[in-house]
gemmi code that builds the backbone of each chain (N, CA, C; Angstrom):
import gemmi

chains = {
    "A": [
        ("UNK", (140.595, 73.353, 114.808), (139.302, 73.988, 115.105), (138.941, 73.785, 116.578)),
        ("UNK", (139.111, 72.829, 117.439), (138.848, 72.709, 118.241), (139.436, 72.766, 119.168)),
        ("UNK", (141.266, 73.108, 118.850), (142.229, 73.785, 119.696), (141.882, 74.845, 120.006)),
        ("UNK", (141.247, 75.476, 119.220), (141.552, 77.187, 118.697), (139.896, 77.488, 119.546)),
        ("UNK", (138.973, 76.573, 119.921), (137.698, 76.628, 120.425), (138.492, 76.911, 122.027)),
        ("UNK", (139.126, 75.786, 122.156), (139.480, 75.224, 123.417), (140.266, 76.172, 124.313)),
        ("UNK", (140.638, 77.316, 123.120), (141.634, 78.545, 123.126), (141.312, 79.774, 123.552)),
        ("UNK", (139.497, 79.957, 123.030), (139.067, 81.032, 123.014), (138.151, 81.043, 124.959)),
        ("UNK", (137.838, 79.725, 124.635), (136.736, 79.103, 125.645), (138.142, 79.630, 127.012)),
        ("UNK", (139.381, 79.509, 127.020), (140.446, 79.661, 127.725), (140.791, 81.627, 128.230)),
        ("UNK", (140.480, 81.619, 126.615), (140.696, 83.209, 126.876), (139.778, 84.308, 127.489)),
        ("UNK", (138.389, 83.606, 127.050), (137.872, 83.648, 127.885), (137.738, 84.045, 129.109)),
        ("UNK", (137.941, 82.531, 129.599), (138.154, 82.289, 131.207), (139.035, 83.911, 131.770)),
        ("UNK", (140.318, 83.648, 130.943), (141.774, 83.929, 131.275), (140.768, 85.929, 131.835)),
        ("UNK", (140.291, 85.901, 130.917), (139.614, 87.375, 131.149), (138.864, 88.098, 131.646)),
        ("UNK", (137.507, 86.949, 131.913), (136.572, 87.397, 132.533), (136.407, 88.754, 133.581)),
        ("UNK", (137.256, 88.450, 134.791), (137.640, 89.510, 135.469), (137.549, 91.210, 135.274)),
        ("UNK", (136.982, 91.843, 135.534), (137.344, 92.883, 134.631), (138.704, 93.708, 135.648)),
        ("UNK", (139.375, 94.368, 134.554), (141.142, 95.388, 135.146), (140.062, 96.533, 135.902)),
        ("UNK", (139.774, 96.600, 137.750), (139.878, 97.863, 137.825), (140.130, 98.873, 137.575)),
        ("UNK", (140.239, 100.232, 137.942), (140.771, 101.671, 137.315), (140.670, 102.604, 138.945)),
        ("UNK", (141.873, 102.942, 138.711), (141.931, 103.459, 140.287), (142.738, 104.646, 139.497)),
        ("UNK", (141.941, 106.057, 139.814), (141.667, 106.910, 139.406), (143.094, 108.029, 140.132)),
        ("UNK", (143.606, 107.570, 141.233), (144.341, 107.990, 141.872), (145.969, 107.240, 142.577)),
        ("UNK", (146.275, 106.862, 141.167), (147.637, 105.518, 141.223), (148.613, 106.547, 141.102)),
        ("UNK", (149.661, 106.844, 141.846), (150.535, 107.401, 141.628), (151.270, 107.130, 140.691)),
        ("UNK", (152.079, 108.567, 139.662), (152.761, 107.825, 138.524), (154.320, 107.417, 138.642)),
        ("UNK", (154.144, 106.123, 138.472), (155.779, 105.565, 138.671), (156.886, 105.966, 137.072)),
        ("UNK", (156.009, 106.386, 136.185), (156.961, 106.301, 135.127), (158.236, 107.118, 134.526)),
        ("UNK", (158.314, 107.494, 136.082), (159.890, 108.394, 136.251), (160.533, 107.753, 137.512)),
        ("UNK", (160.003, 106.545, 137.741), (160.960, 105.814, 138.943), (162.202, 105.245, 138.600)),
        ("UNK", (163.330, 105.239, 139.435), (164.382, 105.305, 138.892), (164.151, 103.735, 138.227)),
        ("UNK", (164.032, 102.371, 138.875), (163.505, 101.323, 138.273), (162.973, 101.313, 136.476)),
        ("UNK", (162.063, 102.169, 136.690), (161.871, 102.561, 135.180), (162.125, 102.904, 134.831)),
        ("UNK", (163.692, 104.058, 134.664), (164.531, 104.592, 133.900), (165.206, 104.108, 133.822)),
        ("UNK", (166.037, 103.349, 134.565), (167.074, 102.358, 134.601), (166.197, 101.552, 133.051)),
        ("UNK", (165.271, 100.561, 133.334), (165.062, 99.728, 132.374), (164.405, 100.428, 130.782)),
        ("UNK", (164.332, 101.541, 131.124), (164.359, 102.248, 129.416), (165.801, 102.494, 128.894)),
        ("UNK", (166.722, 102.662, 130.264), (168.286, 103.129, 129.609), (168.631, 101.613, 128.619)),
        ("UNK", (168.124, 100.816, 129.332), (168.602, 99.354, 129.501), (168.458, 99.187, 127.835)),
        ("UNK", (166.727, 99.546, 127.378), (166.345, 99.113, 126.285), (166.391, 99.946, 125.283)),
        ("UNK", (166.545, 101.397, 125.751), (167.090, 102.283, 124.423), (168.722, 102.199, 123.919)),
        ("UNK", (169.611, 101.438, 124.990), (170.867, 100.975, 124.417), (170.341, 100.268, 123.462)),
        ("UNK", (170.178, 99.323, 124.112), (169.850, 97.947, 123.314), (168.899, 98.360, 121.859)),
        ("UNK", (168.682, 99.045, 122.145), (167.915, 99.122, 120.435), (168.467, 99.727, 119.546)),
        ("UNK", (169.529, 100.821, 120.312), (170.608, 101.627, 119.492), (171.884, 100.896, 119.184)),
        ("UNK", (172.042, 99.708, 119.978), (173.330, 99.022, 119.326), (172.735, 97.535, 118.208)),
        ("UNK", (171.416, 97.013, 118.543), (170.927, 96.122, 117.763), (169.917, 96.350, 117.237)),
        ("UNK", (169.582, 97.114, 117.397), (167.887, 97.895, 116.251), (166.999, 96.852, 116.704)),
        ("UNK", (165.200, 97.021, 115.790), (164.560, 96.146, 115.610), (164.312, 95.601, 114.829)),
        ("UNK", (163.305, 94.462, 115.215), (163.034, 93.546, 113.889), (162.343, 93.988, 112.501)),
        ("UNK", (162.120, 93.389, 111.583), (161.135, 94.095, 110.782), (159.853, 93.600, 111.243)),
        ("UNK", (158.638, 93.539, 110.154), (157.962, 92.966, 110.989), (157.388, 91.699, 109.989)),
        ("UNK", (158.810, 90.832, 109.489), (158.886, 89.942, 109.202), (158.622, 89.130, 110.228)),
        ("UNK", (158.626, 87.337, 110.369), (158.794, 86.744, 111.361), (159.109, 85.835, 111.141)),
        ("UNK", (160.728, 86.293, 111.160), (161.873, 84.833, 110.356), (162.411, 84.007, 111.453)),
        ("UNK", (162.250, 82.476, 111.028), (162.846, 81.637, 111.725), (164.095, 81.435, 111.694)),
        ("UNK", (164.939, 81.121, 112.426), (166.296, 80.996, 112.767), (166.619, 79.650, 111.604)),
        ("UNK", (167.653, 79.618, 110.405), (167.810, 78.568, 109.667), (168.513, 77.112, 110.765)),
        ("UNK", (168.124, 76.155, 109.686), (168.310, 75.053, 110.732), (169.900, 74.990, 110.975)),
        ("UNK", (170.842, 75.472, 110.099), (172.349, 75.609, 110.444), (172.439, 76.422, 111.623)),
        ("UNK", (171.706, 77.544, 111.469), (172.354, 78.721, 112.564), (171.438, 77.866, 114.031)),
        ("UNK", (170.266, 77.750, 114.095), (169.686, 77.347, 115.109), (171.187, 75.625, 115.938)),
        ("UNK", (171.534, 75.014, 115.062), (172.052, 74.315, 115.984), (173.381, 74.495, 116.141)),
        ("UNK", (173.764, 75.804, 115.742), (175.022, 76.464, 116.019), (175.022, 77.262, 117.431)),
        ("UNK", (173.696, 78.046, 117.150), (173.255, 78.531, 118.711), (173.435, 77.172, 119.752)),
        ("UNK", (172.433, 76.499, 119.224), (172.411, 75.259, 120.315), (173.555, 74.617, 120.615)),
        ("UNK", (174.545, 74.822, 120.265), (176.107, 73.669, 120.684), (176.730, 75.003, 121.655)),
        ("UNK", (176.510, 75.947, 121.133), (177.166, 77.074, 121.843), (176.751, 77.080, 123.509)),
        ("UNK", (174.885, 77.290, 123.489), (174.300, 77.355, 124.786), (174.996, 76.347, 125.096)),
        ("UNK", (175.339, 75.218, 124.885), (175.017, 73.616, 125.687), (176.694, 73.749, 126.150)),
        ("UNK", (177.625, 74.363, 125.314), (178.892, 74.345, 125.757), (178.940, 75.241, 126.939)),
        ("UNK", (178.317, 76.136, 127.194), (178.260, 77.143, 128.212), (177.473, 76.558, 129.115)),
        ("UNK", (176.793, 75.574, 129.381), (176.228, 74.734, 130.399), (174.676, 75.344, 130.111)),
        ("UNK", (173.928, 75.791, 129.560), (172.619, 76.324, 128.909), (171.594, 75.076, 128.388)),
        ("UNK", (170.602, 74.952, 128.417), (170.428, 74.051, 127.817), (171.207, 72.556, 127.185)),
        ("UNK", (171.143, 71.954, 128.623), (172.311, 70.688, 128.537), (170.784, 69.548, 127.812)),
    ],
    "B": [
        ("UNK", (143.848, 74.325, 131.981), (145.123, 74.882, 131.627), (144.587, 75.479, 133.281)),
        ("UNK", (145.610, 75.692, 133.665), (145.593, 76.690, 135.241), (145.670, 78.199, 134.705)),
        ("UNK", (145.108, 78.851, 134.857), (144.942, 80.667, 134.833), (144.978, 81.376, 135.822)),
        ("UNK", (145.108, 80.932, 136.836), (144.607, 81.629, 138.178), (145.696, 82.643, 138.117)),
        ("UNK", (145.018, 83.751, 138.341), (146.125, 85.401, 138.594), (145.294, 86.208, 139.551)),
        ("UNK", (146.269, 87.287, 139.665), (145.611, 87.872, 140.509), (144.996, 88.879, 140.116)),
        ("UNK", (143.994, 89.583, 140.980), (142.965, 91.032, 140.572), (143.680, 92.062, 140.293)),
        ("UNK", (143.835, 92.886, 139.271), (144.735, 94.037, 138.797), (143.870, 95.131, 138.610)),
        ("UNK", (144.727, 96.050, 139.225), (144.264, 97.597, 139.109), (145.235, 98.276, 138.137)),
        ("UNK", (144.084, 99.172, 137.514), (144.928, 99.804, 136.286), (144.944, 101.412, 136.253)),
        ("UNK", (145.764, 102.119, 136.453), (145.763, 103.857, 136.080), (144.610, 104.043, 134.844)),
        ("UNK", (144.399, 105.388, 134.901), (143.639, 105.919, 134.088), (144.319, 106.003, 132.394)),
        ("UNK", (145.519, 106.209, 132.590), (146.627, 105.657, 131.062), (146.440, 104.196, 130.514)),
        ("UNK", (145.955, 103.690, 131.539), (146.378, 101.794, 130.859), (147.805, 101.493, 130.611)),
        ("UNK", (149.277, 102.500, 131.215), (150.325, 102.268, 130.940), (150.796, 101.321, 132.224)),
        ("UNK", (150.142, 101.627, 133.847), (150.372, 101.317, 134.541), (149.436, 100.449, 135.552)),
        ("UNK", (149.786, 99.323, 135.526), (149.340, 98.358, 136.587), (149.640, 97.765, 138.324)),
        ("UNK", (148.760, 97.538, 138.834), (149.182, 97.171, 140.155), (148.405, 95.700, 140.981)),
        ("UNK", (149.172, 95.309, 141.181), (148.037, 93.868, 142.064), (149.152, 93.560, 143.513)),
        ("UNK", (148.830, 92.392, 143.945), (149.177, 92.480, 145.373), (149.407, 90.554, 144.890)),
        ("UNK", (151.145, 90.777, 145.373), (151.511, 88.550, 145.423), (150.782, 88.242, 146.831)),
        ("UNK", (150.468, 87.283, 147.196), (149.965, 86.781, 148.738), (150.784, 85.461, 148.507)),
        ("UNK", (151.536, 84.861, 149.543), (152.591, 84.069, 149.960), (153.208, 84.176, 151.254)),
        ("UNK", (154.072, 83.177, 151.571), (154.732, 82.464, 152.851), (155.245, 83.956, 153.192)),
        ("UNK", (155.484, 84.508, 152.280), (155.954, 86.133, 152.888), (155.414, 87.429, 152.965)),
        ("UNK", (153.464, 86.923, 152.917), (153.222, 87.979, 153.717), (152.530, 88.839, 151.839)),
        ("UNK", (151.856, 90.211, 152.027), (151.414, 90.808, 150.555), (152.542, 91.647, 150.382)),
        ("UNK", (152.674, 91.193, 148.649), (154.061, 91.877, 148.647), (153.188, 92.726, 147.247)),
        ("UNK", (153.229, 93.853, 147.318), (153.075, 94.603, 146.086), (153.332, 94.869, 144.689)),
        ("UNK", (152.675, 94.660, 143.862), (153.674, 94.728, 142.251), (153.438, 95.640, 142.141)),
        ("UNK", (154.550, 96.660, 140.742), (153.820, 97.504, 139.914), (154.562, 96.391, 138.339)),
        ("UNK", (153.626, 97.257, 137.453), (153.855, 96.908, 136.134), (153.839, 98.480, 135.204)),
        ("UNK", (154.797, 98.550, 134.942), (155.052, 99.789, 134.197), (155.277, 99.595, 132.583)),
        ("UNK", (154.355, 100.166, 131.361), (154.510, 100.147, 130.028), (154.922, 101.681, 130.055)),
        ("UNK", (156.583, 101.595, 129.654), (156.532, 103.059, 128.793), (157.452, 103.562, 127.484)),
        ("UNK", (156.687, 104.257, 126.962), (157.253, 104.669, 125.280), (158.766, 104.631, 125.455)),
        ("UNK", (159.510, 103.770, 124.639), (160.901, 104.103, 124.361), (160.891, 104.887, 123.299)),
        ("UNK", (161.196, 106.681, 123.843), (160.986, 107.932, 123.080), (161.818, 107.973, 122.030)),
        ("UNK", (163.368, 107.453, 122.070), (163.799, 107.827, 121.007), (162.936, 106.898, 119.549)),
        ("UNK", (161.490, 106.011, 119.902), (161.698, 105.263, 118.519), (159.887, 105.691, 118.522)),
        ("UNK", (159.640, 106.761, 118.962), (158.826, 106.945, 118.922), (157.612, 106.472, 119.908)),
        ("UNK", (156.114, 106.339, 119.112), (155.059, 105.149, 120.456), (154.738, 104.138, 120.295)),
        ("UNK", (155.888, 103.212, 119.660), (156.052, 102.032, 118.566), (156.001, 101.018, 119.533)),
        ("UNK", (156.982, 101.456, 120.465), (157.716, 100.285, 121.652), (157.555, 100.668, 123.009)),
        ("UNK", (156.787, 99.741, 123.375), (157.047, 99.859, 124.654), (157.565, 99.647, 125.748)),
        ("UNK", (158.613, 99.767, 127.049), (159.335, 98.569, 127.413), (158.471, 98.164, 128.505)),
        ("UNK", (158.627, 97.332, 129.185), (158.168, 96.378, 130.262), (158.790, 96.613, 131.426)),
        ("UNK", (158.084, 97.498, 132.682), (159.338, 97.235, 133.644), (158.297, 96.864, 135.028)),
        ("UNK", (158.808, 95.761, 135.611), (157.848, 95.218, 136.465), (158.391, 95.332, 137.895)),
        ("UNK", (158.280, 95.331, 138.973), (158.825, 95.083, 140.487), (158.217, 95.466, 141.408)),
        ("UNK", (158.681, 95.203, 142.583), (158.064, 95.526, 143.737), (157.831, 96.872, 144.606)),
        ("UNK", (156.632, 97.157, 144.804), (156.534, 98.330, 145.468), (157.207, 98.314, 146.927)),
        ("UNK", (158.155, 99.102, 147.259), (159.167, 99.239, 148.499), (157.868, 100.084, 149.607)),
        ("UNK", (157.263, 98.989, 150.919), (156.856, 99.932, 151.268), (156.983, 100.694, 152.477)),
        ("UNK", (158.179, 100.861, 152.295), (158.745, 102.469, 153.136), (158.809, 103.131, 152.566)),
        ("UNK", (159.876, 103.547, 151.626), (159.782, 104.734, 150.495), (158.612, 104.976, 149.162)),
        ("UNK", (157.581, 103.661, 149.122), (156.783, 103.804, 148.181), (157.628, 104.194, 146.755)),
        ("UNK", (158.951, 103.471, 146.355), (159.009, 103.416, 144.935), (159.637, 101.548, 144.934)),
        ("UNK", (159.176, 101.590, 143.253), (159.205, 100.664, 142.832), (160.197, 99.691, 142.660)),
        ("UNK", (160.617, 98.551, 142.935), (162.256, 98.556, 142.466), (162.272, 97.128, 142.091)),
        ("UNK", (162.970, 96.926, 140.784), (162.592, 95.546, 139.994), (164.497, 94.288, 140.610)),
        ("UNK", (165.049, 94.455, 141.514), (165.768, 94.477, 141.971), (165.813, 93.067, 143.219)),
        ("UNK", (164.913, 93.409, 143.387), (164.313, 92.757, 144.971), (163.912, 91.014, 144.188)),
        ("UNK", (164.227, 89.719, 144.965), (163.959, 88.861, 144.821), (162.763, 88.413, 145.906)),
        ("UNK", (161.950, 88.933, 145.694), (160.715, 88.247, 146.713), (160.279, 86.755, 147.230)),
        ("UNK", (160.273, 86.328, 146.014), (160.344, 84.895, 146.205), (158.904, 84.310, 147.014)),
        ("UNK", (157.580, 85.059, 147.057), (156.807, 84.685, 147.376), (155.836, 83.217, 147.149)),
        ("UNK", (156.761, 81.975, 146.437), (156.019, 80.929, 145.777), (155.029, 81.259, 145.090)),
        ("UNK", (155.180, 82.134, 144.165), (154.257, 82.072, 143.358), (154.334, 82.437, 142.276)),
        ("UNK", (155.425, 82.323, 141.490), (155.845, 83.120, 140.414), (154.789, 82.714, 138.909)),
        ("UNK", (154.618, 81.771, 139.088), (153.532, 81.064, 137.646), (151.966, 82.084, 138.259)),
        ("UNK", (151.596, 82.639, 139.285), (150.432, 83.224, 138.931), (150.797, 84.286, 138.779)),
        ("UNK", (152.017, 85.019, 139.013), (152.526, 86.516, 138.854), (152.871, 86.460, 137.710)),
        ("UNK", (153.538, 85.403, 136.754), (153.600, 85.612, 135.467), (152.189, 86.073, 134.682)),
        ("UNK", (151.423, 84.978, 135.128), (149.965, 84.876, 134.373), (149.426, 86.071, 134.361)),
        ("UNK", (149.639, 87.155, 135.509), (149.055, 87.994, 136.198), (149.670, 89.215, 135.280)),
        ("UNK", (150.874, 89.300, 135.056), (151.647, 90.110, 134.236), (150.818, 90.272, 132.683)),
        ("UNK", (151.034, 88.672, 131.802), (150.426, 88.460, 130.662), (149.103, 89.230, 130.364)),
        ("UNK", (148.364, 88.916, 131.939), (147.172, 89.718, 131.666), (146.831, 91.086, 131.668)),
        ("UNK", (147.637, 91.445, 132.341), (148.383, 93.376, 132.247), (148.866, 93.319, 130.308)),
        ("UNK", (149.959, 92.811, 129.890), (149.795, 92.665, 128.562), (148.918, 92.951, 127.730)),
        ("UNK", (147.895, 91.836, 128.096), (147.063, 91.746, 127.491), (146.080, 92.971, 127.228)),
        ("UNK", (145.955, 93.631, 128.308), (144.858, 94.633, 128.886), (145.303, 95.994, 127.841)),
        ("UNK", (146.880, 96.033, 128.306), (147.772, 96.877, 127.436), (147.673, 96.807, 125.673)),
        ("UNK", (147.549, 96.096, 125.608), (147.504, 95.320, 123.955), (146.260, 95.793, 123.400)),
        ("UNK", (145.225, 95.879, 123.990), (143.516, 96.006, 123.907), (143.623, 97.598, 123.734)),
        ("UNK", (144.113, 98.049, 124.297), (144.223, 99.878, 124.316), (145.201, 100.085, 123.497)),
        ("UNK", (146.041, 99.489, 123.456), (147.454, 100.145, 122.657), (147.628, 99.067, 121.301)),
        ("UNK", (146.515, 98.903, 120.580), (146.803, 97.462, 120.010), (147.541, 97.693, 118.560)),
        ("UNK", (148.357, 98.942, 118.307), (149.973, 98.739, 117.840), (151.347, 98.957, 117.981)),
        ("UNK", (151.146, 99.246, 118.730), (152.400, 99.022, 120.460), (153.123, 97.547, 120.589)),
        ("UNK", (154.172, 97.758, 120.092), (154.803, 96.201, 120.362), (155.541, 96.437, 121.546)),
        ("UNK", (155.820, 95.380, 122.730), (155.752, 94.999, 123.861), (157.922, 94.791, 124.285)),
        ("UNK", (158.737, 95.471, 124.613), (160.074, 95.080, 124.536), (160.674, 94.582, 125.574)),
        ("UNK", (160.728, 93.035, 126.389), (161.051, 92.849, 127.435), (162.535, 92.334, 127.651)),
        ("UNK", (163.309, 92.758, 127.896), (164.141, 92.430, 128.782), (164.863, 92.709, 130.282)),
        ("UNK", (164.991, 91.271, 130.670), (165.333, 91.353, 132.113), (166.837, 92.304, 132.431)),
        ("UNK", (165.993, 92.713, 134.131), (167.389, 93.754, 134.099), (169.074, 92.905, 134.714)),
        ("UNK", (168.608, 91.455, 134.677), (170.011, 90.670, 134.938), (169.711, 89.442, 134.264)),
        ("UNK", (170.706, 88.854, 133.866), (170.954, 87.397, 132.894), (169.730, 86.651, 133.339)),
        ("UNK", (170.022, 86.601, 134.648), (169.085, 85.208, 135.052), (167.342, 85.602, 135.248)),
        ("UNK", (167.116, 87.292, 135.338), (165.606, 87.457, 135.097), (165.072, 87.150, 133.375)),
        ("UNK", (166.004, 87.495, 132.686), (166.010, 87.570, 131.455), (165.542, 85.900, 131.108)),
        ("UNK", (166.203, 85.172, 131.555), (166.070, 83.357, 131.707), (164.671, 83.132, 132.337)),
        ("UNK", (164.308, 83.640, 133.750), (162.951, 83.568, 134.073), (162.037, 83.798, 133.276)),
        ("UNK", (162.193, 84.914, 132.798), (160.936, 85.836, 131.386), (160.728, 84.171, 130.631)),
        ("UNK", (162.412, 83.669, 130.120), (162.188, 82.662, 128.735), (161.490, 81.779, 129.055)),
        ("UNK", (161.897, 81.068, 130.357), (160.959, 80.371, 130.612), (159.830, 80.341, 130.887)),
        ("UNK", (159.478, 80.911, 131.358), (157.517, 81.280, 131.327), (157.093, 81.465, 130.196)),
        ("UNK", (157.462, 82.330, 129.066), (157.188, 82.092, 127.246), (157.447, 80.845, 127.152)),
        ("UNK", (158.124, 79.611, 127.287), (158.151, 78.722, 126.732), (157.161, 78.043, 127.353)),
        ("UNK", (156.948, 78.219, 128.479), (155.814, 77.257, 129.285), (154.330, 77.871, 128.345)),
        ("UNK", (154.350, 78.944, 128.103), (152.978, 79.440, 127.794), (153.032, 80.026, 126.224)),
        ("UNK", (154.002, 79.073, 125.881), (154.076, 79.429, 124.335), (152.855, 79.518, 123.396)),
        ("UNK", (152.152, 78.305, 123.808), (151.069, 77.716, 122.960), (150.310, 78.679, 122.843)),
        ("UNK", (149.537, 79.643, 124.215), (148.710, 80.610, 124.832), (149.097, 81.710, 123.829)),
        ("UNK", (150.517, 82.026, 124.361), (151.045, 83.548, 123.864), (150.927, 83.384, 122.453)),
        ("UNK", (151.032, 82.406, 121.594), (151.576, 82.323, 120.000), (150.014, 82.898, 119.347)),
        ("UNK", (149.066, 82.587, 120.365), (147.656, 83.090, 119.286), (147.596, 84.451, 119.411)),
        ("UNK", (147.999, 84.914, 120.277), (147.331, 86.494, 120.355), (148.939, 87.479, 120.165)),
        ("UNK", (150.155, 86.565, 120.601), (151.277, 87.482, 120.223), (152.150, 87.035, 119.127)),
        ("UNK", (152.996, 87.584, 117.978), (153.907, 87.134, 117.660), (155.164, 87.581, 118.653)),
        ("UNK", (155.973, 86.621, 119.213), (157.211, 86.519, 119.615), (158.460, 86.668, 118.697)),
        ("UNK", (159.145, 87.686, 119.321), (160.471, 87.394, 118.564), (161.423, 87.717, 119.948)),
        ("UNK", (162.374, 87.196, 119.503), (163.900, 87.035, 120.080), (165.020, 87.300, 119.791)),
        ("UNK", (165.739, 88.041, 120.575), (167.202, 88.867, 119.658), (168.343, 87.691, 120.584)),
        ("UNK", (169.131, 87.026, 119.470), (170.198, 85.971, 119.720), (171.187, 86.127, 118.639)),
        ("UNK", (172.038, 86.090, 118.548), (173.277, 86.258, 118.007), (173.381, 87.278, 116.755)),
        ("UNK", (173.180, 88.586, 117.280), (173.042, 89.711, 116.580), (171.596, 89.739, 115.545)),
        ("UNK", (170.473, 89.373, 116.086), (169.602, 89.481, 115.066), (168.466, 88.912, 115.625)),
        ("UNK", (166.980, 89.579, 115.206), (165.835, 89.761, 115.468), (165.319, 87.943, 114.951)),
        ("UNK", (165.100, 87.023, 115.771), (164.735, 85.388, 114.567), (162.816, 85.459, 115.777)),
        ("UNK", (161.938, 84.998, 114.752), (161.073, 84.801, 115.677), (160.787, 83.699, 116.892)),
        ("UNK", (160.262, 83.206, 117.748), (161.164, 82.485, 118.698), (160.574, 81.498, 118.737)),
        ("UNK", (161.514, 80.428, 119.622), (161.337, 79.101, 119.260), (161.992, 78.485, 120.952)),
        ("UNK", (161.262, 77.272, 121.592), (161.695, 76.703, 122.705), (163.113, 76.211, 122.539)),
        ("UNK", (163.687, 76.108, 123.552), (165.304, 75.607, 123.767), (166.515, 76.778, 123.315)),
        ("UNK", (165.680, 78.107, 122.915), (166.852, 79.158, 122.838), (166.999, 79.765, 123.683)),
        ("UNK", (168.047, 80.556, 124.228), (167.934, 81.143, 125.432), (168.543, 82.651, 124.248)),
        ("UNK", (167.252, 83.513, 124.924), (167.251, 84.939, 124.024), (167.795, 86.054, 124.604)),
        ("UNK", (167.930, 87.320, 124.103), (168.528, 88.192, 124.713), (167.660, 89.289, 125.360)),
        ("UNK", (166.450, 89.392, 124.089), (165.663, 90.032, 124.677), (164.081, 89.717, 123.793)),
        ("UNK", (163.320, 90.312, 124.136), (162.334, 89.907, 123.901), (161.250, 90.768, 123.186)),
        ("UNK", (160.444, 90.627, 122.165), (159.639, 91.587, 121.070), (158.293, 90.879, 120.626)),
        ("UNK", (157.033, 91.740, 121.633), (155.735, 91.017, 121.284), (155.001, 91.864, 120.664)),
        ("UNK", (154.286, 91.326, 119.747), (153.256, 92.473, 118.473), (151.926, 91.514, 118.964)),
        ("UNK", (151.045, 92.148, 119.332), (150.098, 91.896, 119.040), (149.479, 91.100, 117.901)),
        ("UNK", (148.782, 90.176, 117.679), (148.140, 89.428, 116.428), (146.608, 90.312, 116.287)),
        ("UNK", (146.547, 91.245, 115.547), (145.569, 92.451, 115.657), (143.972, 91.693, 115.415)),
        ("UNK", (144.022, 90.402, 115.011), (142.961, 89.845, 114.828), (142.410, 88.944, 116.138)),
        ("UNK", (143.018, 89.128, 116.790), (142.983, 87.999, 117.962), (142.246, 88.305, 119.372)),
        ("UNK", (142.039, 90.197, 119.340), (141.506, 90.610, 120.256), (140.570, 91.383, 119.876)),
    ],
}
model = gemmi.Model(1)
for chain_id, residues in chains.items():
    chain = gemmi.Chain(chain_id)
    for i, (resn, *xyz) in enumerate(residues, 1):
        res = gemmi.Residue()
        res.name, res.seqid = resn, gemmi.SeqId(i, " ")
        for name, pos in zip(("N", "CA", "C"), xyz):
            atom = gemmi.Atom()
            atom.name, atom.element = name, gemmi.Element(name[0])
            atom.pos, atom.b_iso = gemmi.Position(*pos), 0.0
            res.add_atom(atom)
        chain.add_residue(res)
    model.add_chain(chain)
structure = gemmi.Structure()
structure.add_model(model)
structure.setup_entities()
């Protein structure tokens, strides 16, 4: 309760500000930068899909199978 | 907790953001770009962030700036997120870096600001062929934020 106070009292803060609006931003969302990184992520979603919108934890076998792997590859030593 | 970010300007879409790094090198320009990955519909959005080039005035996520300040440009990002999330609030968020080691930067700043991100986002992480929701000490492939629709 008083994390979650300590959280809001944060978010708050974090917000106050208000997001300008500039009425005259040129649109970048055909810059090559940003096509590049949609090519990037429409592969990537076409060779590994998405999640459901479960939100499954990694089992404790597979999680320290990952982990010996990173650590052998110098990752998380 | 430190928050300090910087002042962000937002397009009339709310897809696109802009603020300005100040550092040892002088104002270096961001943009922050949210846009629909079309083939899956207006489900996903990807994340593409970098520096405004300013001679040619385009964007290019490429450039290592290195202005010392990357923890308020993260913060500064989150809060573009965030802003994004508020308008688009069922739009899940798809980040990955466009090289190994930005991809590693991203993780680490989620792990630093896990605690923050876990109330208002669920995190997930794609690692060894499969979507697991995420957890510190993994190094992920890419990255999948949903909004917690109660949280904003």
């Amino acid at each position: 309760m008083k994390k979650n106070l300590k959280l809001s009292k944060a978010l708050k803060e974090f917000t106050k500000d208000p997001i300008l609006i500039d009425e005259n931003m040129p649109d970048y969302s055909n810059a090559p930068f940003v096509l590049r990184k949609l090519e990037i992520a429409e592969k990537f979603i076409a060779e590994h899909g998405l999640p459901e919108t479960s939100n499954i934890k990694l089992t404790a076998k597979k999680r320290k199978k990952i982990l010996d792997k990173q650590k052998a590859k110098g990752l998380n030593p | 907790m430190n928050l300090d970010q910087y002042p962000i300007i937002s397009d009339l879409s709310h897809l696109l953001y802009k603020f300005e790094s100040i550092g040892p090198k002088g104002i270096i320009k961001k943009v922050i770009q949210y846009t629909p990955v079309k083939s899956i519909g207006k489900k996903i959005y990807n994340l593409s962030f970098g520096d405004l080039n300013e001679i040619n005035g385009v964007p290019d996520d490429t450039i290592d700036s290195n202005n010392n300040d990357t923890k308020k440009i993260s913060i500064t990002v989150a809060r573009s997120a965030l802003e994004f999330s508020s308008q688009f609030p069922h739009a899940r968020i798809l980040v990955i870096g466009s090289t190994k080691s930005r991809t590693r930067l991203y993780q680490m700043t989620f792990r630093k600001h896990f605690e923050e991100i876990d109330k208002l986002f669920d995190i997930q992480g794609y690692i060894e062929y499969d979507w697991r929701k995420f957890e510190s000490g993994i190094n992920y492939e890419a990255f999948l934020f949903t909004k917690k629709l109660n949280k904003l």
